[in-house]
N, C-alpha and C positions, 0 to 999 in steps of 0.2 A: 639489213635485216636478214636474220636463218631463215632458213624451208622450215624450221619448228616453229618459230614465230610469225610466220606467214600463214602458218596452217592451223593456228591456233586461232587467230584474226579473224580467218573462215569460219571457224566453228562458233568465234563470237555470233559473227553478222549472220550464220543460217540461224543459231538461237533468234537473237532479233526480230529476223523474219519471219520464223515460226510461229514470236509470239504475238508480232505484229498481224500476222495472219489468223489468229486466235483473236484478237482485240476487234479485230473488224468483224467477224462470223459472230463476236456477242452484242457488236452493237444492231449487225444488221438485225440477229435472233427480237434483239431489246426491243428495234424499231417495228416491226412485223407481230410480235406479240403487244405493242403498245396501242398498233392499227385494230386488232383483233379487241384488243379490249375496250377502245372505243365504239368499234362496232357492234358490241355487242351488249354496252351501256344505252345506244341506240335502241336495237330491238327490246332491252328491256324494260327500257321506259317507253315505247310502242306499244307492247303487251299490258303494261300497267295500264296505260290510258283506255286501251282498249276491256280490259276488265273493270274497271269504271264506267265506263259507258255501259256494259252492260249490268254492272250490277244495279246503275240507275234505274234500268229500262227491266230490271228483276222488281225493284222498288215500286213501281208503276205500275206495273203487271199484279201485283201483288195487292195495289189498292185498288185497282181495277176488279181483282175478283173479289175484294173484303165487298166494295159495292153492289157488284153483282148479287153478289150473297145476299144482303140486307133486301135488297130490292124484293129477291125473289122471298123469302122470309116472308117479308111483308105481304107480297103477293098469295101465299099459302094461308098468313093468317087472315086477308081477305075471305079467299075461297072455305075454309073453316066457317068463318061466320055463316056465309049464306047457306053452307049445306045445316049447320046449326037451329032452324027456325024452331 
């Protein structure tokens, strides 16, 4: 074989390796972005549950003070009457 075709050989195999160096840096990128997006599927569905819970406990809060309400209501129109005589 020539020094040109030995040296040509070279230039194949550093391609090669460049691009094989290139294929590994996108998977690892691929694997590292793959982790990230599951972790972050995680925290979003944390958040979700967690804004459920509290829009319940919004819910509750809410019929707790409609009660409130009505109670004291009523207790006004108590107090009306009696000053009424």
């Amino acid at each position: 074989m020539s020094p040109a075709g030995e040296i040509g050989g070279m230039v194949d195999f550093l391609k090669f390796d460049e691009l094989e160096t290139k294929i590994n840096g996108l998977i690892e990128d691929y694997v590292a972005l793959k982790k990230r997006s599951l972790e972050l599927e995680g925290l979003l569905q944390n958040k979700t549950m967690e804004l459920e819970e509290a829009n319940k406990k919004l819910g509750g809060l809410k019929e707790e003070r409609d009660a409130v309400r009505t109670k004291v209501d009523s207790l006004l129109d108590l107090i009306q009457e009696i000053k009424a005589p």
